[in-house]
N, C-alpha and C positions, 0 to 999 in steps of 0.2 A: 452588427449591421454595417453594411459596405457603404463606405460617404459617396458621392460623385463627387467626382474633380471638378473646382472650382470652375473651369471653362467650359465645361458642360451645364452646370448650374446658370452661368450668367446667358447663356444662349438659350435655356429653357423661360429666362423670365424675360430676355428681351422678344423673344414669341410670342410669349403672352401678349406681353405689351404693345406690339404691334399689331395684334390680330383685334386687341381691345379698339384700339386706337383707330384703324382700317374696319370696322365693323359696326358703325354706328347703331342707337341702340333702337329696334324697330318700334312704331306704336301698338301694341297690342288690341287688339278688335278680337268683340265678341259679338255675332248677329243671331237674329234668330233665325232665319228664313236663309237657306243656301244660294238663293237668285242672290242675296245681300251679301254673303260672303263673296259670289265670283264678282260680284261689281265693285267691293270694296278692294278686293284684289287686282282688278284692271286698272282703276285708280291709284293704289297704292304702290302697286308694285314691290321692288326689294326694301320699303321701307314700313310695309307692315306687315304684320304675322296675325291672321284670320282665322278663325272658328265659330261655324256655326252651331247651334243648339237643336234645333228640330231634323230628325227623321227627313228626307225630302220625298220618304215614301208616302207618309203621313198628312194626315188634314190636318191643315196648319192653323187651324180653328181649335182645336183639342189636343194641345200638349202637356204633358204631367211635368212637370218641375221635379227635379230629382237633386238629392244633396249634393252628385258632381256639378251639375250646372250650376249651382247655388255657387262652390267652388272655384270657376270656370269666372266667375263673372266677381269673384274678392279681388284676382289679381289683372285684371285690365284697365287701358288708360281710355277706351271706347266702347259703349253699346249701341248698337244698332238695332233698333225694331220697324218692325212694315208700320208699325198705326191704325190709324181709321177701323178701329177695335178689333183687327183680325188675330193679334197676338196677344191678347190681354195676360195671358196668361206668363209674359213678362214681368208686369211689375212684383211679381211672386217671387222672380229669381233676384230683382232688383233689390226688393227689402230683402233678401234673406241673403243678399254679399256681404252684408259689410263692410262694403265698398263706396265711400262718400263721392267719389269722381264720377260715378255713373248716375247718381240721380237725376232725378227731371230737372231740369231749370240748370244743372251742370254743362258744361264743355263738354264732357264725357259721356253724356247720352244725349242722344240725334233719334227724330222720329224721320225717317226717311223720305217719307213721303209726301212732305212740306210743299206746298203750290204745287204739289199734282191736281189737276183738273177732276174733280171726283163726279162719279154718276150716281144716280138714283138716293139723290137723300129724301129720307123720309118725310113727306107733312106731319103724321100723328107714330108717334113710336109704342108701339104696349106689344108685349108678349104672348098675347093670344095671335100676334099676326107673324109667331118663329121667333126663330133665330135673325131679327132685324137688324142692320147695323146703322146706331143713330149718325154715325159719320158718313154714311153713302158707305156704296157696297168697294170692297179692301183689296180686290184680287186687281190694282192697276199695272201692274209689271206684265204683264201679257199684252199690252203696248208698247211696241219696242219707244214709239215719242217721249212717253212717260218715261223709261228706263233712262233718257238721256237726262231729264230733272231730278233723278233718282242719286243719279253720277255724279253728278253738278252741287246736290248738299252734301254725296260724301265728299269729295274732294274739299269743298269749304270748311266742314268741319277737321279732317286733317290738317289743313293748313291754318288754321286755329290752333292745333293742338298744337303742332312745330313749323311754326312761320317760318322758318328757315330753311325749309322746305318744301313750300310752297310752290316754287318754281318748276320743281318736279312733280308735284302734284296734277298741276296744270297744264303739262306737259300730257301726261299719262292720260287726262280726265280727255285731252284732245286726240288725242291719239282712238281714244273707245270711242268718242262720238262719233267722230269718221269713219271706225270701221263699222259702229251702228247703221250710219247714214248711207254707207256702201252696202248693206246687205239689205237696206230698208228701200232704195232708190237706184241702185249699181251705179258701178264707178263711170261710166259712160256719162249719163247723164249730170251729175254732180260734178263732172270736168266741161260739160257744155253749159250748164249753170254759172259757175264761177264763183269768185267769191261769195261766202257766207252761204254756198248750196244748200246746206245742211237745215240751216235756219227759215230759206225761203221755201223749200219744199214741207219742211213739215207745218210750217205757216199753211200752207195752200192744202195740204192735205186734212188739217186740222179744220180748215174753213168748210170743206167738203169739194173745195172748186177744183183740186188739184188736176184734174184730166181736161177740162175745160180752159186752164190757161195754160198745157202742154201743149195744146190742140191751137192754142191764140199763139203762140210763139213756135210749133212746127218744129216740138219737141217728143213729140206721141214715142216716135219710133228707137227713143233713145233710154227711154225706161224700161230700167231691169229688178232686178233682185227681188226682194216680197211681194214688191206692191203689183209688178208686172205678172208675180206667179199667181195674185190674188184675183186676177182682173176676172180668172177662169170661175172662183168662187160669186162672182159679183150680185148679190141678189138672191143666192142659195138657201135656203130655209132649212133652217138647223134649230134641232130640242137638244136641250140638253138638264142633266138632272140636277145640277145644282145652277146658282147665279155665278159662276165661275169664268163665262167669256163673254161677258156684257164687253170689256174694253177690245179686246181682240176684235171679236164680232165689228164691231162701230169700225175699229180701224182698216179691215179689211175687205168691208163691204157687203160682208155676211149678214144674213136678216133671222136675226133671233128669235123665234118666233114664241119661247115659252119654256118651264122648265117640264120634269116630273113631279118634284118637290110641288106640293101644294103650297105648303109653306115653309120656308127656307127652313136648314136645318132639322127637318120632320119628313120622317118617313112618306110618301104618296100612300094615302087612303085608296082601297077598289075602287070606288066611286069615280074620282078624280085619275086614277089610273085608265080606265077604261074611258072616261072624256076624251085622253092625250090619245087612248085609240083611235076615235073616231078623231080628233082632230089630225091626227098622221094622214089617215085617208081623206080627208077633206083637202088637206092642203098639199098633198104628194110629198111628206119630208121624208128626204130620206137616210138623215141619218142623226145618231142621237150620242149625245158625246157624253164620258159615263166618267169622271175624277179616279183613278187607279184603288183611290182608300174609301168609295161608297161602295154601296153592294149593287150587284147588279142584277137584283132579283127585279125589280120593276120592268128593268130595262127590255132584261129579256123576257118576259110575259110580253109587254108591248112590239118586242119586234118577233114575235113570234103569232104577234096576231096581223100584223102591218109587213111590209117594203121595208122597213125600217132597218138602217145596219148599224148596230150599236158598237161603237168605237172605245176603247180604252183608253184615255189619256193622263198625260204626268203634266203637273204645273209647276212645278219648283224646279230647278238644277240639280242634275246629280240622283233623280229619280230611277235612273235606268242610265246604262252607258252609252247610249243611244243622244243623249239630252245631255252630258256633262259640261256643255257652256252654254251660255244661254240664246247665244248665237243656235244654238245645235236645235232648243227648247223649241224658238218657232218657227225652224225648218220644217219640223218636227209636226209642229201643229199644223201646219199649212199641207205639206204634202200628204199626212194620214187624213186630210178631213178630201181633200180633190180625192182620190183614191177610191175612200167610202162614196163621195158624191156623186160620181162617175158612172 
């Protein structure tokens, strides 16, 4: 066996050592839900390394736990879950890591969705009335407002994890909100805004008054990006088969009028199917938005008795390459639902 010469040796391990040294070591994230990975990403940046667990083809209500993810989740310094019981099937991967840093009540595990504003919690919860969720209904990411509270606990828990880091953190969490805030509001108007644009718009828009004090400060004509492309949806009446765009909906001005689902998570009975016909025609909806991973057997019966034009859509990141940032997600949803409504 041939030796290497000593100054080749010493050049091979001061490499190393400086690529060690130049390479700080990343926090490792594991999420369940891929909207979680690209946000913990825009956050993070080159100081963490992301993987999520669920399909984003998949209803993220019904994931099997598998021994790789079990594996997947031994060797991380963070877990990320949505909450408000739509991943339950988390704490499965949780106990079965054997990974003491990620448990509940740990630095290591983050429920996402902490002070999101939740809709529809239940008065009386029992199982005869579905698949109910006792936390209010879990699909809040399809709010891009919510998305920026989303951003805001991961970067906090990052910089929990490596305070010394922080700075970068914080950096990065500002950086996504503005370009949130520009794609939610356009850059025009959030420059005639001025400081803190970000915060007073979604304030106003949250309140409902947002057009009324654009219209008091002679600001109308300076609104662009979602909210301006929504204005055309305004009042639209829209079915759809699961409780999947309660947040959208609310944020964009769209008037939800009802699912197919009689009761969440259960198949529409004839009965109940044939109501949502005559209610198509009663109230001229005309278009019904169908989750990519539900079957679209109701759907089409119904729009093949009605006007109705039944829509395919993706709700996670990375659904389709069409959607691969979440930016992409509610372009995505906004210009395939005008189209259909059209």
């Amino acid at each position: 066996m041939k030796l290497l010469p000593m100054k080749t040796f010493f050049w091979i391990l001061t490499f190393i050592f400086l690529s060690t040294v130049s390479s700080p070591a990343k926090i490792k994230v594991l999420t369940t839900l891929n909207y979680l990975r690209y946000i913990t990403e825009q956050v993070g940046g080159d100081m963490v390394e992301v993987t999520a667990l669920a399909n984003p083809k998949q209803d993220p209500h019904y994931v099997t736990p598998t021994p790789r993810m079990n594996q997947l989740a031994n060797n991380v310094d963070l877990f990320i879950e949505n909450g408000l019981n739509l991943d339950i099937w988390a704490k499965n991967v949780i106990d079965a890591s054997g990974n003491p840093k990620i448990q509940p009540g740990n630095p290591g595990h983050l429920v996402a969705t902490i002070n999101v504003p939740v809709k529809e919690l239940p008065t009386e919860v029992s199982r005869a009335w579905g698949d109910i969720h006792p936390q209010g209904n879990p699909h809040v990411w399809v709010d891009p407002l919510n998305i920026k509270i989303i951003a805001e606990n991961i970067a906090g828990r990052l910089s929990k994890l490596d305070p010394a880091k922080s700075e970068y953190f914080k950096e990065h969490l500002d950086g996504f909100k503005y370009r949130t805030d520009e794609a939610m509001f356009g850059e025009e108007l959030l420059k005639a805004v001025g400081k803190k644009a970000g915060d007073i718009l979604a304030r106003k828009s949250k309140n409902g008054d947002l057009a009324s004090w654009l219209k008091s400060k002679k600001l109308e004509s300076k609104l662009g990006g979602w909210m301006k492309k929504a204005e055309r949806l305004n009042g639209a009446k829209i079915m759809s088969y699961h409780k999947t765009y309660v947040y959208f909906a609310d944020r964009f001005g769209i008037q939800l009028v009802g699912e197919l689902e009689e009761k969440p998570g259960i198949p529409p009975p004839p009965k109940h199917r044939d109501d949502v016909v005559e209610q198509i025609k009663r109230e001229t909806i005309r278009v019904i938005l169908n989750d990519n991973f539900y079957s679209t057997e109701a759907a089409d019966y119904i729009a093949s008795k009605t006007s109705a034009k039944v829509l395919i859509t993706y709700i996670d990141v990375g659904a389709s390459p069409e959607v691969d940032t979440y930016e992409k997600l509610i372009s995505y949803l906004l210009e395939k639902i005008l189209v259909a409504a059209s």
